[in-house]
C-alpha positions as CSV (number, residue, x, y, z in Angstrom):
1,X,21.7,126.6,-30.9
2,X,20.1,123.8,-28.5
3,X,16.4,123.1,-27.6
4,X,14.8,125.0,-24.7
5,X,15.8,123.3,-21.4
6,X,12.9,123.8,-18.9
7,X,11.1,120.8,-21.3
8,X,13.9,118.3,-20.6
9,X,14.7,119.8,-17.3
10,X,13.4,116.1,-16.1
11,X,15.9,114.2,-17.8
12,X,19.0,113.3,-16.4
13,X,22.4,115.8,-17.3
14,X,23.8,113.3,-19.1
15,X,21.3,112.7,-21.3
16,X,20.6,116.3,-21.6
17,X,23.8,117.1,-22.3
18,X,24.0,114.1,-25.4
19,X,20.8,115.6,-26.6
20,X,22.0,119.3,-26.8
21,X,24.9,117.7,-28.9
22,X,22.9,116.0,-31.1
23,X,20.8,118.6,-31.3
24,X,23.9,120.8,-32.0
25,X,25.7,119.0,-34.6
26,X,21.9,118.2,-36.4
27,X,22.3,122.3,-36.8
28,X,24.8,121.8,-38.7
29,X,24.7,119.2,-40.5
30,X,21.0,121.0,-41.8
31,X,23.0,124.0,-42.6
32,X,25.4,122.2,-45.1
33,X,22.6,120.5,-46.6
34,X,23.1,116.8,-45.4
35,X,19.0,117.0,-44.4
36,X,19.6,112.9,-44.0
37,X,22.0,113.2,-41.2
38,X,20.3,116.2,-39.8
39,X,17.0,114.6,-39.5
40,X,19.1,111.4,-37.5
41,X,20.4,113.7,-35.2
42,X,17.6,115.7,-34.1
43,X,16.0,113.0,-33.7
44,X,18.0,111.0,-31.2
45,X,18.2,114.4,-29.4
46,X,14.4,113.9,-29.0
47,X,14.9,110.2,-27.9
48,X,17.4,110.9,-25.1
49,X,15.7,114.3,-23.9
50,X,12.0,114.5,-25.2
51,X,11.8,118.0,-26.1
52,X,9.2,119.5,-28.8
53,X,11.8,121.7,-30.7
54,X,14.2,118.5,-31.4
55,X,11.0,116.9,-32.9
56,X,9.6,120.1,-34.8
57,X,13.1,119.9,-35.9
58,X,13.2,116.6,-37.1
59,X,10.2,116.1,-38.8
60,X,11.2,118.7,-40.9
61,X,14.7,117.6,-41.9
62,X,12.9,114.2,-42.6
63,X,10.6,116.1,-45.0
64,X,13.6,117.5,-46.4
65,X,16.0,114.4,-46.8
66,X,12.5,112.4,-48.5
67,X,12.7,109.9,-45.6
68,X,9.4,108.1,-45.3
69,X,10.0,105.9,-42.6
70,X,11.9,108.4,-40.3
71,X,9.2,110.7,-41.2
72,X,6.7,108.6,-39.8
73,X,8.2,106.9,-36.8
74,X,8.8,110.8,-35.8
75,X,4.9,111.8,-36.7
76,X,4.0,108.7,-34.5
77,X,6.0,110.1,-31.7
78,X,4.5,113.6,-31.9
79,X,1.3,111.5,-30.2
80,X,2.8,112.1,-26.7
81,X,1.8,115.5,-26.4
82,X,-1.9,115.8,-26.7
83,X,-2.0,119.3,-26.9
84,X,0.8,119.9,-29.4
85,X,2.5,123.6,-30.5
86,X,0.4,125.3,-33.3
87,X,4.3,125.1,-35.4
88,X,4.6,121.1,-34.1
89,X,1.2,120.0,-35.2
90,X,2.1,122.1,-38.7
91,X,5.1,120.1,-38.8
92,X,3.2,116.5,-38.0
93,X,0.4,117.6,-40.6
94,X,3.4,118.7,-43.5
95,X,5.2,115.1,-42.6
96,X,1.8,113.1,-42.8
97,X,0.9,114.7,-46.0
98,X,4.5,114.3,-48.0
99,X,5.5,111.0,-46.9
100,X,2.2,108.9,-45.5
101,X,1.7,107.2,-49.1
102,X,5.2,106.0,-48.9
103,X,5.2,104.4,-45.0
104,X,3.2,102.8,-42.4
105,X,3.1,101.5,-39.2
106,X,3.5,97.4,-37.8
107,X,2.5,96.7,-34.6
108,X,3.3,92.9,-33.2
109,X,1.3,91.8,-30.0
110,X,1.8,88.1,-28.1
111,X,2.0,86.9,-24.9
112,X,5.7,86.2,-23.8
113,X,7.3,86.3,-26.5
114,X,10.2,88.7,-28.4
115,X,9.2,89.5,-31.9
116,X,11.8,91.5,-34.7
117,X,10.6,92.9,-37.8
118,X,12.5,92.1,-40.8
119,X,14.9,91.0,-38.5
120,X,15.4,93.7,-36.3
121,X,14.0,93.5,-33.1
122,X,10.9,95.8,-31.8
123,X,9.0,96.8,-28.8
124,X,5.8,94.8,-28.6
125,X,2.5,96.5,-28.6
126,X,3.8,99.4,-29.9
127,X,3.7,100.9,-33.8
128,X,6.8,100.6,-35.7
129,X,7.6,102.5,-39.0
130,X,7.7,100.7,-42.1
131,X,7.9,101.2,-45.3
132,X,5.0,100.2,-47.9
133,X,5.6,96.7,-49.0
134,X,6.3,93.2,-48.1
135,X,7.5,92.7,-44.3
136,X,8.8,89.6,-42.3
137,X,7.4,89.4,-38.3
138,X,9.4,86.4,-36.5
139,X,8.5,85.7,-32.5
140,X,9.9,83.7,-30.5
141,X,8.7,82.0,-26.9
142,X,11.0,80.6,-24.7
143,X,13.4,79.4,-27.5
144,X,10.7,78.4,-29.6
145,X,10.6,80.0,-33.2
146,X,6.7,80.4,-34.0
147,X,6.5,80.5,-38.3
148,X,7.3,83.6,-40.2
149,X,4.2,85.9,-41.0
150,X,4.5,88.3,-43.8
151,X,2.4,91.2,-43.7
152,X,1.8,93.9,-46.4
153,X,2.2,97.8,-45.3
154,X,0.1,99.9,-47.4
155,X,0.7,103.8,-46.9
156,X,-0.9,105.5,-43.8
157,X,-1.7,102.6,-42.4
158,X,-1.4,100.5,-39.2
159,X,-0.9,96.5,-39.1
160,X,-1.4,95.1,-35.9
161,X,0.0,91.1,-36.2
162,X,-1.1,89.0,-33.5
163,X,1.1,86.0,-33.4
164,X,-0.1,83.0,-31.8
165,X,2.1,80.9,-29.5
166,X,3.5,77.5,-31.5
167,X,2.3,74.0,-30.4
168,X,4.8,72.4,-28.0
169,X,7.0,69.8,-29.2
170,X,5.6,66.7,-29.1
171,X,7.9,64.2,-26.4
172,X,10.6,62.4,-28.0
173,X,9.3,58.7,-28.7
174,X,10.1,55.9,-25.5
175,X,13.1,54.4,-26.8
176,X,12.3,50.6,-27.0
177,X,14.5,48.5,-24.6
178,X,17.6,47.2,-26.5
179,X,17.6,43.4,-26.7
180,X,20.5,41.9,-24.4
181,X,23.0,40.2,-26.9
182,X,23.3,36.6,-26.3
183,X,26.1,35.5,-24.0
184,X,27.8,32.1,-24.9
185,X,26.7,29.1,-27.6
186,X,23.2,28.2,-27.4
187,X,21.7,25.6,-25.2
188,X,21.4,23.3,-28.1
189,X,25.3,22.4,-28.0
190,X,25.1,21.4,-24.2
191,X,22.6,19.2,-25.4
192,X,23.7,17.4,-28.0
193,X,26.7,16.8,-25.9
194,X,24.3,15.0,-23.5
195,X,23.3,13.0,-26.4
196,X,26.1,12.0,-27.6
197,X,27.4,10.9,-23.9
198,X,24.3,8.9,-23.4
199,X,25.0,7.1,-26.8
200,X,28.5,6.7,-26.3
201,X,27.9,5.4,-22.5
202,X,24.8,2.8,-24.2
203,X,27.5,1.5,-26.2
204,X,29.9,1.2,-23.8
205,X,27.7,-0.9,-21.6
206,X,26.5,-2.9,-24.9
207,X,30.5,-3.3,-25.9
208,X,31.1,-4.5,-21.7
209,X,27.9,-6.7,-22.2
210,X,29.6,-8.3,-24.9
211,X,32.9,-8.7,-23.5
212,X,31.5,-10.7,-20.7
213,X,29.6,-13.4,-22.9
214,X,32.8,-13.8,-24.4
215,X,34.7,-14.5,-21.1
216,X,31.8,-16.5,-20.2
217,X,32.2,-18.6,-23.4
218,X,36.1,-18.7,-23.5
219,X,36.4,-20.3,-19.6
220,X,34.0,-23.2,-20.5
221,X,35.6,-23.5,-24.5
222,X,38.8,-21.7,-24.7
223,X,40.0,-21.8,-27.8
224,X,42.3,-19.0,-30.0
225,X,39.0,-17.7,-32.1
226,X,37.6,-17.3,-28.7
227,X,40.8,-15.4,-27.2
228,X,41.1,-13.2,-30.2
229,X,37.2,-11.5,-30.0
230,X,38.2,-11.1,-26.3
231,X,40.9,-8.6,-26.8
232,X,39.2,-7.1,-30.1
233,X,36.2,-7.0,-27.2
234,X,38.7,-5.6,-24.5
235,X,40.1,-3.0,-26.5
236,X,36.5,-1.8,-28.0
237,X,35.0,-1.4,-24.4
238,X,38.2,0.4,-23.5
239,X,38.3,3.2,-26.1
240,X,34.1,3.8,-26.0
241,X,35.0,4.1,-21.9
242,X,37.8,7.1,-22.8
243,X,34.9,8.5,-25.7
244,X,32.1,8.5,-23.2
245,X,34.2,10.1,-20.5
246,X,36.2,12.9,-22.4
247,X,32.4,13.5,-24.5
248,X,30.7,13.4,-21.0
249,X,33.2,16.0,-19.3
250,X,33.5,18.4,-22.4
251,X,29.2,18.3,-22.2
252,X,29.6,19.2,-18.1
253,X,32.2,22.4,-18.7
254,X,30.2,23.9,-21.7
255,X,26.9,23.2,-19.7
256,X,28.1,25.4,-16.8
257,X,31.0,27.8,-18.5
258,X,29.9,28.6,-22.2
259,X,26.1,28.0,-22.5
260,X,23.8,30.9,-22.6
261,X,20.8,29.7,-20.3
262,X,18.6,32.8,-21.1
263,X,18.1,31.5,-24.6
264,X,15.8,29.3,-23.0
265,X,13.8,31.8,-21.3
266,X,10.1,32.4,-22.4
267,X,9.5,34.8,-24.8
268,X,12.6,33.8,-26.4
269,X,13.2,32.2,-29.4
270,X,15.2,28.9,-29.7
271,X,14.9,25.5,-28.5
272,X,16.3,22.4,-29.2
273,X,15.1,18.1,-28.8
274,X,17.4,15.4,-28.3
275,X,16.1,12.1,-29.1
276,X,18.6,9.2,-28.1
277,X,18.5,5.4,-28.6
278,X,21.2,2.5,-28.4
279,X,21.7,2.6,-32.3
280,X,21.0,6.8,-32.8
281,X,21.0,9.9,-31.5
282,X,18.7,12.7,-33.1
283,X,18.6,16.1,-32.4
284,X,16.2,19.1,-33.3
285,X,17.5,22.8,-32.7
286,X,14.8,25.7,-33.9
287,X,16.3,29.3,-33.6
């Protein structure tokens, strides 16, 4: 047995060829009692080639198998014909009145987005059977997951869920510039070693100063006191020369290879004083 053909003669063969299967093997399956699998089948007959005997079909094997939702989804699509069969609109009416307390309809509307119910996804702007109860609507736009409404299905009746777009994501926070890591030993070094050559050359000079009085003193009084504090003299100048000079060329090579210069820069912190004097040298570092 198949469906008429002149009300799916629009349709492509294909399809009306799948249909009149389905259609086919719903027969059977009605006539061995499985009104479940019947009421599946004639209705995806319907689907691929809309046809009013499928649907009569259907909705009645939906009555039969006690499926609410399937009942309903196929009383919904009996809407398409606005002037329906006398035996179609009895078989909408007989479906509306056995299963409507146990069904409803959600509808989901929003701009750009894709929606599912309960996880399955659905056509927006268009009714979707559901079962009385508790449902889940999640829509997404563009990638972004607006929050889950739940909406409540009561028999019969129609929920239309209008889901508003999510705020954007606010832009990630600038990332603060990360401060430069210091480059070589601080300023402060280079100085001190300035310090120190400046002390080490005062007392060089002081130590020569000295060595010269004594000369002085020995060629108008030699005498072997005299010669002795000459040589102690000698020596002493000689060996504050060779500090001064190895203290003085260390200070030049970390001044221009190893000393971080930008520690000095304003804004940064660090800083250091040098205070020098023929008997001292003093010197202040703040980090």
């Amino acid at each position: 047995m198949a469906p008429p053909r002149g009300a799916a003669a629009a349709e492509p063969p294909d399809l009306v060829q799948a249909a009149e299967r389905a259609y086919d093997e719903g027969v059977k399956a009605q006539t061995s009692g499985d009104y479940a699998r019947a009421a599946r089948l004639f209705a995806e007959a319907d689907a691929l080639a809309p046809n009013p005997v499928a649907l009569e079909a259907a909705l009645s094997a939906s009555i039969l198998a006690d499926d609410a939702v399937l009942g309903m989804e196929l009383a919904l699509r009996a809407e398409r014909d606005p002037s329906p069969g006398a035996s179609l609109a009895d078989a909408k009416a007989r479906t509306l009145t056995k299963l409507s307390s146990r069904a409803g309809y959600v509808e989901v509307r929003c701009n750009g987005c894709e929606a599912k119910l309960d996880g399955r996804a659905i056509v927006l702007g268009r009714a979707h059977a559901a079962a009385t109860g508790p449902h889940a609507v999640e829509a997404t736009f563009n990638g972004l997951a607006a929050l889950p409404i739940s909406v409540v299905v009561a028999g019969g009746q129609r929920v239309v869920v209008d889901v508003p777009a999510p705020a954007p994501k606010p832009p990630p926070p600038a990332r603060l510039p990360e401060p430069t890591e210091r480059s070589g030993v601080h300023p402060a070094l280079f100085f001190t070693g300035l310090g120190l050559t400046v002390a080490f050359g005062a007392g060089t000079i002081a130590s020569a100063v000295d060595l010269y009085a004594i000369s002085d003193e020995f060629e108008a009084s030699p005498s072997p006191a005299l010669a002795e504090a000459g040589e102690s003299a000698e020596l002493r100048t000689y060996a504050l020369e060779g500090v001064t000079a190895l203290v003085g060329l260390t200070t030049i090579a970390i001044g221009v290879f190893a000393t971080d210069w930008d520690a000095l820069s304003p804004g940064k912190k660090g800083g250091a004083k040098v205070g020098v004097g023929l008997g001292y040298v003093g010197v202040t570092i703040a980090l």
